[in-house]
Biotite code that builds the C-alpha atoms (Angstrom):
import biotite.structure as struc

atoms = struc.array([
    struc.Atom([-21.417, 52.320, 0.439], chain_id="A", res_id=1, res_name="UNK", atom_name="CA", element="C"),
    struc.Atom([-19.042, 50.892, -1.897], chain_id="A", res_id=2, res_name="UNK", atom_name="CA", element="C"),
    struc.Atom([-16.683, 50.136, 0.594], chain_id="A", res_id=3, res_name="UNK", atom_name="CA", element="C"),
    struc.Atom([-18.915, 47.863, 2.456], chain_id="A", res_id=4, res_name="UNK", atom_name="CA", element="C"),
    struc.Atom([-19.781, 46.391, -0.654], chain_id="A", res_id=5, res_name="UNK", atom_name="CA", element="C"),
    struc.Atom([-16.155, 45.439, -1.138], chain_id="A", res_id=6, res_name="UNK", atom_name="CA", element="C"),
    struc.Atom([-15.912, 44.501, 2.223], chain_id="A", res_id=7, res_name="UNK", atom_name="CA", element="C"),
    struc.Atom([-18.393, 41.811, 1.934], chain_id="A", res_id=8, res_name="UNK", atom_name="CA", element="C"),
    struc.Atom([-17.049, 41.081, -1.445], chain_id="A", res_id=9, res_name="UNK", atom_name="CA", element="C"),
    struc.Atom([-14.132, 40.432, 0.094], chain_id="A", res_id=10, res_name="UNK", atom_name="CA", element="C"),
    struc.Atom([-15.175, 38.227, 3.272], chain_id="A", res_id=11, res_name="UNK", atom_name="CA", element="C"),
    struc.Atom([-17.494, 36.116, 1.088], chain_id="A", res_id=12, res_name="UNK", atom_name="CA", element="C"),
    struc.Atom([-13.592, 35.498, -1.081], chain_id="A", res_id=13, res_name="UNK", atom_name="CA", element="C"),
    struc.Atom([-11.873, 34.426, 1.550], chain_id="A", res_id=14, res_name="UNK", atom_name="CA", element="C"),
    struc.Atom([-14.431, 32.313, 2.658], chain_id="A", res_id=15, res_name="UNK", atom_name="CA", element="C"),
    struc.Atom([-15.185, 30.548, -0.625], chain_id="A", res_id=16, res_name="UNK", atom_name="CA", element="C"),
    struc.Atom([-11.249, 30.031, -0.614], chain_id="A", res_id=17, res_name="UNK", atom_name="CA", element="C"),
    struc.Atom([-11.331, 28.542, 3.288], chain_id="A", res_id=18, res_name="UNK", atom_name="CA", element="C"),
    struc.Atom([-13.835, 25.705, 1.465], chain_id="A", res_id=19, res_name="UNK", atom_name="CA", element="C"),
    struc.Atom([-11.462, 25.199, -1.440], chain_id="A", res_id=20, res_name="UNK", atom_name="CA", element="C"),
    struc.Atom([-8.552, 24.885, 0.974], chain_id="A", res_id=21, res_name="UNK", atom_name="CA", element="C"),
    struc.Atom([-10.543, 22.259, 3.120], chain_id="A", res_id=22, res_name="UNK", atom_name="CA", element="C"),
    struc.Atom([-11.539, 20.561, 0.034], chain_id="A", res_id=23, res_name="UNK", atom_name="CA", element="C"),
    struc.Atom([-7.761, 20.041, -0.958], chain_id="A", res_id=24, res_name="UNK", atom_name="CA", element="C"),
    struc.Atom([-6.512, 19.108, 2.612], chain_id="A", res_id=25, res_name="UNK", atom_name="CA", element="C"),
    struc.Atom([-9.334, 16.032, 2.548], chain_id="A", res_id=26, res_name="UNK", atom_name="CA", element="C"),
    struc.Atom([-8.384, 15.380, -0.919], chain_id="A", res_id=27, res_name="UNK", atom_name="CA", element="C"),
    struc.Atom([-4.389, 15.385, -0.137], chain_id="A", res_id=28, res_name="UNK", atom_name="CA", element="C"),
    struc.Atom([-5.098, 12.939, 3.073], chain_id="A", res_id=29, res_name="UNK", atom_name="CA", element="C"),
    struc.Atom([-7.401, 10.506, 0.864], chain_id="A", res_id=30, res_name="UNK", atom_name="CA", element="C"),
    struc.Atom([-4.332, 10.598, -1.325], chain_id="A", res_id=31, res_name="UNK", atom_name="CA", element="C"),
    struc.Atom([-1.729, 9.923, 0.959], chain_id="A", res_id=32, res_name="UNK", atom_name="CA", element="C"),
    struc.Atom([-3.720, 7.150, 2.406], chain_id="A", res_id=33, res_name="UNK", atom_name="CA", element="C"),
    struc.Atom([-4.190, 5.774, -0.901], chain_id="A", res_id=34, res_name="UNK", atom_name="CA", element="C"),
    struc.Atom([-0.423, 5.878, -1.406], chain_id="A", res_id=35, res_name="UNK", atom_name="CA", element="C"),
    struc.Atom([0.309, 3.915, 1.787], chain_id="A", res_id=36, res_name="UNK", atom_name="CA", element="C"),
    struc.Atom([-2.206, 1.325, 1.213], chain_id="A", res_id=37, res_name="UNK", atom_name="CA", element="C"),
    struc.Atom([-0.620, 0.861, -2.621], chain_id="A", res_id=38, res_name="UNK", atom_name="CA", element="C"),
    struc.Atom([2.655, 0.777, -0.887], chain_id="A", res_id=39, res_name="UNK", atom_name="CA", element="C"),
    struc.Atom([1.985, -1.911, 1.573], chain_id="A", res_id=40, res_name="UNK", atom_name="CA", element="C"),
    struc.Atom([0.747, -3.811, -1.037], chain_id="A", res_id=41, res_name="UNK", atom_name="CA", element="C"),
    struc.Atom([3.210, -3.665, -3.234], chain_id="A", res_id=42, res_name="UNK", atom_name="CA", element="C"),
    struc.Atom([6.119, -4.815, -0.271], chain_id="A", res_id=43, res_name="UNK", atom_name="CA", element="C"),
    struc.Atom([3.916, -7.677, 0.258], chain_id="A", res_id=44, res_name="UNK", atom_name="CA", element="C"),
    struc.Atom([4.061, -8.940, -3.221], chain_id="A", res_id=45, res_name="UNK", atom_name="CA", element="C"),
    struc.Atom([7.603, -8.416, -3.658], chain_id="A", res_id=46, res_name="UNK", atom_name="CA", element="C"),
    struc.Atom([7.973, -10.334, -0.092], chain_id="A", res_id=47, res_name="UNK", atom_name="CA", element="C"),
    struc.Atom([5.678, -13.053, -2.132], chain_id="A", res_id=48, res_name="UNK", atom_name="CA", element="C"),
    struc.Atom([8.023, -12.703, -5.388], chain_id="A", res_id=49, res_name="UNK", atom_name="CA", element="C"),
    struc.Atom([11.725, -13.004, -3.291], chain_id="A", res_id=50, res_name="UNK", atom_name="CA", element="C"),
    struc.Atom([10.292, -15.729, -1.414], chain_id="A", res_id=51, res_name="UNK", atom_name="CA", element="C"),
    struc.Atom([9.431, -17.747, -4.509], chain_id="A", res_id=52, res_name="UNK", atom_name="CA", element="C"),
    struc.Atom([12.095, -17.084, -6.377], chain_id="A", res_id=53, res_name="UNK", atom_name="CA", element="C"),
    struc.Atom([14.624, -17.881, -3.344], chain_id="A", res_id=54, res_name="UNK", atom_name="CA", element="C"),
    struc.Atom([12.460, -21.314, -3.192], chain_id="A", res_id=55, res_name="UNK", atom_name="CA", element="C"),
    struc.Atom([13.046, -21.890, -6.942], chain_id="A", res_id=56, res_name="UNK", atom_name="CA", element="C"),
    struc.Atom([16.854, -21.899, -6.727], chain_id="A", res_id=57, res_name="UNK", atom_name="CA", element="C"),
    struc.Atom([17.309, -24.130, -3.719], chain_id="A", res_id=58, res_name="UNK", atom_name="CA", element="C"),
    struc.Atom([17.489, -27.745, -4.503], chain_id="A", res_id=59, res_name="UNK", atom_name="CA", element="C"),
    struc.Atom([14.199, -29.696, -3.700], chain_id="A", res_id=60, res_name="UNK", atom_name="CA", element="C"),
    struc.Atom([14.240, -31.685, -0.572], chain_id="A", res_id=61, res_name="UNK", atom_name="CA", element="C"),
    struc.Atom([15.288, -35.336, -0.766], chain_id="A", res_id=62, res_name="UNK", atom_name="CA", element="C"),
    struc.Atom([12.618, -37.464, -0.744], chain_id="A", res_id=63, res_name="UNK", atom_name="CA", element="C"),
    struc.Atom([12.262, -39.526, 2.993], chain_id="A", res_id=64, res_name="UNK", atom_name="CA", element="C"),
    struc.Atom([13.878, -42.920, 2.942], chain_id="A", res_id=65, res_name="UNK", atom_name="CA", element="C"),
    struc.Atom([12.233, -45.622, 3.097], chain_id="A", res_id=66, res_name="UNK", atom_name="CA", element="C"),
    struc.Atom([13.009, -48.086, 5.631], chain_id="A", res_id=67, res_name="UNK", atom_name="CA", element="C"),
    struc.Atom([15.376, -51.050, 4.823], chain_id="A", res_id=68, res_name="UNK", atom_name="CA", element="C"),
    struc.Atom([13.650, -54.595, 4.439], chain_id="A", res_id=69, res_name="UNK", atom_name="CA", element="C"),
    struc.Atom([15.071, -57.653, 6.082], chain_id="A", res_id=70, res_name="UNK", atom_name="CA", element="C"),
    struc.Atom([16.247, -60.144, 3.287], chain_id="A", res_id=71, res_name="UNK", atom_name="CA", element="C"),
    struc.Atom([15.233, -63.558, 3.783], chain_id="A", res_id=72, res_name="UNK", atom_name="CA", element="C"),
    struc.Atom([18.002, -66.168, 3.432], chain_id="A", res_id=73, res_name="UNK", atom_name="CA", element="C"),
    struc.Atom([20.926, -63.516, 3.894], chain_id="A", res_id=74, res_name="UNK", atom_name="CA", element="C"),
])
């Protein structure tokens, strides 16, 4: 009898550690979706940072001229 006692034993093991193994797939994928999301964020503010700082360093735009006036008595 003790063998089939083990067996079962044994069954209900591998079984608990089938869960466990599920458990730390979904957690792994939550994680490496988490990572991508960070990542995409983070490109987008250093997009938002190169941008401004590239803006910063150029010379502002002249200002439009105006158009000339017609002098009276020239």
């Amino acid at each position: 009898m003790s063998f089939w006692t083990d067996a079962l034993r044994a069954l209900q093991q591998v079984a608990l550690l089938q869960h466990k193994v599920e458990q730390a797939l979904t957690t792994a994928e939550e994680a490496r979706r988490h990572s991508i999301e960070t990542r995409e964020r983070v490109i987008r503010l250093e997009t938002l940072i190169d941008i401004a700082m590239k803006r910063q360093s150029a010379p502002p735009p002249a200002p439009p001229a105006l158009p000339e006036s017609p002098q009276a008595g020239s």
